[in-house]
Structures are given as C-alpha cells and as structure tokens.
C-alpha positions as CSV (number, residue, x, y, z in Angstrom):
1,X,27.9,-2.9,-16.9
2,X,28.6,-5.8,-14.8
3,X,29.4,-3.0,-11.6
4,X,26.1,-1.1,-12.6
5,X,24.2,-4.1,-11.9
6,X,26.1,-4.6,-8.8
7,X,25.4,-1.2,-7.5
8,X,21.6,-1.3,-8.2
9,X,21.7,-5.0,-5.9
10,X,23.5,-3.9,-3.4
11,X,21.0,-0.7,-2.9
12,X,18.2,-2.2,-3.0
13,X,19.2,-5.0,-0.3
14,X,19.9,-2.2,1.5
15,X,16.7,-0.4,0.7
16,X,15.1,-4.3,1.8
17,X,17.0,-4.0,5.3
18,X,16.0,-0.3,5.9
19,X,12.3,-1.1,5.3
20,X,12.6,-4.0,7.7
21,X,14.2,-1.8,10.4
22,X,11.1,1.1,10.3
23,X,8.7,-1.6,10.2
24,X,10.1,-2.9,13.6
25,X,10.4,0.6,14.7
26,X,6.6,1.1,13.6
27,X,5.5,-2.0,15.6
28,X,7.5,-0.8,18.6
29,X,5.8,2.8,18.9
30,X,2.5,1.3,18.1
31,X,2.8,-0.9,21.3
32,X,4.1,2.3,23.5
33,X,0.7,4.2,22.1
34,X,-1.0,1.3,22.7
35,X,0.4,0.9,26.6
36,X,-0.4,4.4,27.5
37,X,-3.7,4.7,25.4
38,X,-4.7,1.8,28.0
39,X,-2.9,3.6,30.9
40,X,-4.7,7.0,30.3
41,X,-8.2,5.6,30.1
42,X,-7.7,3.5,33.3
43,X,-6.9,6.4,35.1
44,X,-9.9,8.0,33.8
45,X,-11.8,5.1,35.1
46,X,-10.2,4.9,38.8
47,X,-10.5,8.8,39.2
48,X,-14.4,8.4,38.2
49,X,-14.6,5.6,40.3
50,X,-12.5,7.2,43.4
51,X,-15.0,10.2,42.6
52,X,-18.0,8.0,43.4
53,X,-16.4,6.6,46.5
54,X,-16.1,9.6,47.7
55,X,-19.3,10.9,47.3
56,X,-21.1,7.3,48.2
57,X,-18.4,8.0,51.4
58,X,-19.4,11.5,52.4
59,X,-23.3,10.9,52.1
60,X,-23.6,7.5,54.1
61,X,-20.3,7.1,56.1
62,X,-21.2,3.8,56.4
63,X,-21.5,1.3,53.9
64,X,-19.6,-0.4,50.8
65,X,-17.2,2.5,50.4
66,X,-13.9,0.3,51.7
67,X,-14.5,-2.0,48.5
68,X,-15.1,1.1,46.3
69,X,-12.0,2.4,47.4
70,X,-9.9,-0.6,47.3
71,X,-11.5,-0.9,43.9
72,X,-10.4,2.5,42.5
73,X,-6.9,2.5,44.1
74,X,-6.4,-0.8,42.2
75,X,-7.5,0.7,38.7
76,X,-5.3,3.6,39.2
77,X,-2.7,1.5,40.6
78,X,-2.9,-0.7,36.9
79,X,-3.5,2.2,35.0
80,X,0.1,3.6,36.3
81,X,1.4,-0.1,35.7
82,X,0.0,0.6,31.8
83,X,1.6,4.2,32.0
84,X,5.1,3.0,32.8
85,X,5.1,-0.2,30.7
86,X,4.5,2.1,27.8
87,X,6.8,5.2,28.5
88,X,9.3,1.6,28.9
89,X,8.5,0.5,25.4
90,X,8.8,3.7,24.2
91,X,12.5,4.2,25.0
C-alpha cells in the first residue's frame, strides 16, 4: 500500500511539472502572436501611409512628401523589427 501511495505522488509531481512546462510554452507563443500581430498591422499602416505619399507625391511634386516618406519607411522598417522579433520568439 505504502508503494501505491508512492506511485500516485510521484505522478502527480510529475503531472505538477508538466503543467508548469505548457504554461511556459503557452506564455511563449502568446508573445510570438503577439510580436507579429503588432508586426502585421504596422505594415498595414506604413503601406497606407507610403500609399498616401505617393499619391500626395505624384499630384504636387512639391511639398511635405520627404517627411511622409521618411515617415512610412520607418513604420515599415519597425513593423519588420515586430515581424522578426516574433518569428525569433517563436523558435
């Protein structure tokens, strides 16, 4: 009896350690989503944004399209910065 009891201790610390392992594994792919969830909708933003430039470029050719441009470039430039810090989490 005293083996049985034992047994059922020794499974269920290992059942405890399991469970502590997939909730660190859960945390860990929640922060990769959450990286390229930010990545993806910078991205979005830059290529609306480098869209407007364009068009704000190609109807005045003059004007504050250098700072638009800058502007976009450096969303897309984080957003990639978002993409690979997550793919990175994720491995």
């Amino acid at each position: 009896m005293e083996e049985i009891t034992k047994y059922i201790l020794n499974m269920l610390e290992i059942m405890e350690t399991e469970l502590k392992l997939i909730r660190l594994g859960m945390a860990k792919t929640a922060k990769g989503i959450s990286w390229f969830g930010m990545g993806v909708f910078l991205l979005g933003m830059g290529l609306i944004l480098l869209a407007w430039t364009a068009f704000t470029g190609l109807s005045m050719l003059i004007g504050k399209v250098g700072a638009g441009f800058a502007t976009s470039l450096l969303i897309l430039l984080l957003g990639g910065v978002f993409l690979w810090q997550g793919s990175k989490t994720l491995k």
